[in-house]
BAPA-810472 format. One line per field, with one value per residue (C-alpha): x, y, z; residue number from 1. Coordinates in pm, 1 decimal. Layout:
<zafis>
X: c(X/...)
Y: c(Y/...)
Z: c(Z/...)
seq: c(NUM/...)
</zafis>
This chain:
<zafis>
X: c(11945.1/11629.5/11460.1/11168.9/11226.9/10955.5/10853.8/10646.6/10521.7/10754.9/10489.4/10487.6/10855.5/10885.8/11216.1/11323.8/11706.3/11787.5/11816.2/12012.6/12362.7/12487.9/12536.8/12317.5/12288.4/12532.6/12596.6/12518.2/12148.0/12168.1/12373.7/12094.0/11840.0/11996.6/12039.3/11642.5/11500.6/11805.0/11878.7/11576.8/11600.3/11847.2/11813.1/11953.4/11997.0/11706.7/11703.2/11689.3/11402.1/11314.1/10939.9/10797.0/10446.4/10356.4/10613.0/10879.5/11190.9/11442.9/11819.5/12021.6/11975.0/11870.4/12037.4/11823.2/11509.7/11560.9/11645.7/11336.5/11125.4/11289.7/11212.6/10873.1/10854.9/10595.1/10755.2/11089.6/11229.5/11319.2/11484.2/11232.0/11373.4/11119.3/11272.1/11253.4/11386.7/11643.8/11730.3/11751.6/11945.6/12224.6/12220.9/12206.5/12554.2/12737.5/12544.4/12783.5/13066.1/13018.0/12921.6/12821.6/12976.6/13270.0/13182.5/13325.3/13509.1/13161.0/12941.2/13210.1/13139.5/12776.2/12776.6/13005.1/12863.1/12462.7/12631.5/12821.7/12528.4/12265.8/12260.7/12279.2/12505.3/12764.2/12892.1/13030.2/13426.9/13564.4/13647.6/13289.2/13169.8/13486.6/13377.5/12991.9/13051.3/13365.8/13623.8/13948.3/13951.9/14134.6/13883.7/13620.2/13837.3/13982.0/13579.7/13465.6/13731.3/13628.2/13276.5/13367.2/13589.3/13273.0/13063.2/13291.8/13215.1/12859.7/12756.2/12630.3/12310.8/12125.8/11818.6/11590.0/11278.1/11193.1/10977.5/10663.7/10666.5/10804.5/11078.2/11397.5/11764.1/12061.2/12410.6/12655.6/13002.0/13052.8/13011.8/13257.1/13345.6/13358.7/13123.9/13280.4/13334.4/13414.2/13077.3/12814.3/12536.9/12296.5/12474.7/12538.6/12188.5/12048.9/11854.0/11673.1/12013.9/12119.5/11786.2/11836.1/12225.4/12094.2/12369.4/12565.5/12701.9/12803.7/13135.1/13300.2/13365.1/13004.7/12928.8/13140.2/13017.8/12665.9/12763.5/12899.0/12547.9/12370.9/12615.4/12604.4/12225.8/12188.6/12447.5/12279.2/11863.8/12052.8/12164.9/11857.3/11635.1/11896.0/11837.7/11422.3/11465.3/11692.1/11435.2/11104.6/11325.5/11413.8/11026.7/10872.1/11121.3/10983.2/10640.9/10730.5/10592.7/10851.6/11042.2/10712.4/10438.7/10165.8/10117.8/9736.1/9663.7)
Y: c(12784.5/12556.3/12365.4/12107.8/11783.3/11618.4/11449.5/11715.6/11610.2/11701.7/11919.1/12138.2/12240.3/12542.0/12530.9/12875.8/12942.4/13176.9/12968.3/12656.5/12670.1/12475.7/12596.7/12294.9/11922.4/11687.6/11309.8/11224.4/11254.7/10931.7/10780.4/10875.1/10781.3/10431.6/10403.2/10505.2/10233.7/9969.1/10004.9/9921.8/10140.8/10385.0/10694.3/11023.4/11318.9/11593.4/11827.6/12185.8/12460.3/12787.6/12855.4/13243.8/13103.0/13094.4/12901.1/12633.1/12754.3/12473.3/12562.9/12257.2/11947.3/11978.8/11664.2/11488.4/11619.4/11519.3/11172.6/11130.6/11275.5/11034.9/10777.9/10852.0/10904.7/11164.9/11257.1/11367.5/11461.9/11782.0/12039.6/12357.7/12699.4/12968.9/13241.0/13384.7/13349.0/13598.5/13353.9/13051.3/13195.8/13337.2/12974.3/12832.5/13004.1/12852.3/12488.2/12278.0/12386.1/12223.2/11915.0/11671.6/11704.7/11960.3/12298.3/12324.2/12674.7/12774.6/12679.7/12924.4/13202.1/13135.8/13151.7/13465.3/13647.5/13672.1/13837.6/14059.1/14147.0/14216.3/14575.5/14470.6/14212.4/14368.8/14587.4/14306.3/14262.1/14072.8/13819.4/13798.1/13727.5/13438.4/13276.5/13299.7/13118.9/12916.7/13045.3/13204.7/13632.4/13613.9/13454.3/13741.9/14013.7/13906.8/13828.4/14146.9/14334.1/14083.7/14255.2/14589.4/14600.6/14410.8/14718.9/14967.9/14776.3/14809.9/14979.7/15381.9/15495.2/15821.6/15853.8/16076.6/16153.3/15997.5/16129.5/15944.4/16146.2/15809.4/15817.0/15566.1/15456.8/15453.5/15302.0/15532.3/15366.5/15192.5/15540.3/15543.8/15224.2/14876.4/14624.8/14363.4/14018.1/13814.7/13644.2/13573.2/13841.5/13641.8/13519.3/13899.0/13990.1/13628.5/13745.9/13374.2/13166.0/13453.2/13345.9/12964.3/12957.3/13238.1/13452.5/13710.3/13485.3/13773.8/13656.8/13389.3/13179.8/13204.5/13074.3/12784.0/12692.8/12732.0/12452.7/12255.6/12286.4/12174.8/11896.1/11760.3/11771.6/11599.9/11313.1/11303.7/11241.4/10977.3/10819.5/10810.9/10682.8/10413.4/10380.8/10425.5/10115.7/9923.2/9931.5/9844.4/9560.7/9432.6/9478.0/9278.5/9014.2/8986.2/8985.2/8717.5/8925.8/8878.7/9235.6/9225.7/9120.5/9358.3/9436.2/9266.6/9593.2)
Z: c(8132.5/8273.7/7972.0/7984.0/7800.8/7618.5/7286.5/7016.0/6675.5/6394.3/6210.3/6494.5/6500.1/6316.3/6067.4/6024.6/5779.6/5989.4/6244.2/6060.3/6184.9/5894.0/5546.1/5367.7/5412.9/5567.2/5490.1/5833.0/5783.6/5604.1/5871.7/6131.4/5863.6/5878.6/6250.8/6282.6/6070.5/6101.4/6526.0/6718.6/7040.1/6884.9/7151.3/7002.2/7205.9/7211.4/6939.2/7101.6/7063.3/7148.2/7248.3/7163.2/7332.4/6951.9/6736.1/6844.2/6635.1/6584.5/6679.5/6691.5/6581.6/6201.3/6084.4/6375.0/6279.6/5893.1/5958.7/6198.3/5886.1/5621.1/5860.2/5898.3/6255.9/6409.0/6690.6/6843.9/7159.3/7256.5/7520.7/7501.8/7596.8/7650.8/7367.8/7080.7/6764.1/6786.9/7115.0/6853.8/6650.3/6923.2/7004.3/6700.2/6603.4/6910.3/6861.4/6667.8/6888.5/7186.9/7014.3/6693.7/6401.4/6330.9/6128.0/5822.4/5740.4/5566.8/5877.1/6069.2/5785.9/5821.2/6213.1/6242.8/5977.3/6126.1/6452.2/6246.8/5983.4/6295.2/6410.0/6790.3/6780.0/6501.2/6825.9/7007.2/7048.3/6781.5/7114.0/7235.7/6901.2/6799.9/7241.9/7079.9/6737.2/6893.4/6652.8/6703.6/6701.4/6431.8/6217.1/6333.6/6245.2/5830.5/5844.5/5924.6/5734.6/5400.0/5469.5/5508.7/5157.2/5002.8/5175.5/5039.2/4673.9/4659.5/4369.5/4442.2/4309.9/4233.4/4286.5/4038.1/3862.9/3490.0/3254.2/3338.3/3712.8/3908.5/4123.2/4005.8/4101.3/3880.6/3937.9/3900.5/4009.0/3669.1/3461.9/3209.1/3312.5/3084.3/3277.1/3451.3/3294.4/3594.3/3623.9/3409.6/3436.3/3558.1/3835.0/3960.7/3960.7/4052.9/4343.3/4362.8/4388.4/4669.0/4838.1/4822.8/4996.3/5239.3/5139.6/4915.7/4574.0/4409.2/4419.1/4238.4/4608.9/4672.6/4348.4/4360.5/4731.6/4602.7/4358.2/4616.0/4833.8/4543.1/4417.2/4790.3/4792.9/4500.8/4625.2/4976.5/4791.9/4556.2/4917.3/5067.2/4782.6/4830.7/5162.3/5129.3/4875.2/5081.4/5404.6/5137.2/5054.1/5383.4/5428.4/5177.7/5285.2/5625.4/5437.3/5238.0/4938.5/4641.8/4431.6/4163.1/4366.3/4437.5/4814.4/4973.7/5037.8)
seq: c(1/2/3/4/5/6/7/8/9/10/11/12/13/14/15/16/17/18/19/20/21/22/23/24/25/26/27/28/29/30/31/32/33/34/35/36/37/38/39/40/41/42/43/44/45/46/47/48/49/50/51/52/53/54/55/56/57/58/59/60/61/62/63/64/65/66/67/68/69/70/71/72/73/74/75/76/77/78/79/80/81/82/83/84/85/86/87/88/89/90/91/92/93/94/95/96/97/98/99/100/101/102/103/104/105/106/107/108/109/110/111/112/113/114/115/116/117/118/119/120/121/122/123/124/125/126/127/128/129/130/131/132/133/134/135/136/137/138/139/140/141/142/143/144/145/146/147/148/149/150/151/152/153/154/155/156/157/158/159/160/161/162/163/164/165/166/167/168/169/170/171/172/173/174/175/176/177/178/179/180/181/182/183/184/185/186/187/188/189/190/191/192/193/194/195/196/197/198/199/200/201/202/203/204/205/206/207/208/209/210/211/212/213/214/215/216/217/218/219/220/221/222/223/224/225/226/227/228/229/230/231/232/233/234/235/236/237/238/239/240/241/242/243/244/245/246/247/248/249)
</zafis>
């Protein structure tokens, strides 16, 4: 697959969920954070694009692009494939196993289930999609049958007229039925924390890995206000401007 290499500023890099191979943030943003502003000359390797002739979609190399940010740099190099999203995505999925850090069994959950939510790609061999996302068949097929029971789960409807002339839905699997207790109802109907993680919490594992995310983001901010204070520091040193002086400027 020919690419050009070349430096673009980080405002122009379009970051797109869809395309974010990992399931939230990793510690190692602070390690590249740290090797930006501590390393003079550090070189890391490109981060990789995808070019519609309109947007350049990020597909590997999120961790990368964060650190550069944190460290204030406006530029980063890149390998640009001419592609589209749906391109950045197919590679995005693949990305983190050929190199960098190891997925996690939620990045592999992530990864395997966008080929087997997508119309087009949902018709692949359980083989072809496990050589895509580099997992094992196996892992493909308990996924896809976990889906398919969760499928078979969703509540049906009816759909019908009210008194006021507008059409409406009702559920109608739970009729005569006690609600369920399992979760708390605002985490079964909380369409904004499904948004945030990107996927289906309705389920007491997604909660809890939701949690996680968060607990993990909070930790990783914590590090790098840390780190931000640690580098102002080392600054004012070199400045010869003391903790409680105000800066000439």
């Amino acid at each position: 697959m020919s690419y050009e290499t070349k430096k673009l500023p980080l405002g122009d890099i379009t970051l797109d969920s869809d395309t974010q191979p990992r399931v939230g943030p990793n510690k190692h943003v602070l390690e590249y954070f740290q090797d930006l502003i501590l390393l003079n000359g550090v070189r890391f390797p490109p981060v990789v694009l995808f070019y519609d002739g309109s947007k350049y979609y990020l597909a590997d190399g999120w961790h990368r692009y964060e650190a550069h940010r944190m460290a204030f740099e406006e530029e980063i190099t890149c390998d640009i494939h001419q592609g589209t999203k749906r391109d950045a995505i197919l590679y995005s999925v693949g990305a983190n196993g050929k190199h960098g850090l190891n997925m996690t069994n939620a990045d592999k959950h992530r990864a395997v289930t966008k080929l087997l939510k997508d119309p087009e790609w949902s018709k692949w061999s359980d083989k072809k999609i496990a050589s895509t996302c580099h997992v094992t068949a196996t892992f493909v097929a308990k996924l896809k049958k976990s889906l398919s029971t969760v499928d078979s789960e969703k509540p049906q409807e009816r759909t019908y007229t009210n008194k006021h002339g507008s059409v409406s839905t009702m559920k109608i699997d739970r009729i005569g039925k006690r609600s369920s207790t399992s979760l708390p109802a605002q985490i079964q109907t909380s369409d904004t924390a499904a948004q945030l993680s990107n996927r289906d919490i309705n389920t007491t594992e997604g909660v809890y890995q939701r949690i996680k995310e968060l607990e993990l983001e909070l930790e990783l901010k914590d590090q790098i206000i840390s780190g931000l204070e640690a580098q102002v520091t080392k600054l004012k040193e070199q400045m010869g401007v003391g903790d409680e002086e105000s800066l000439p400027f």
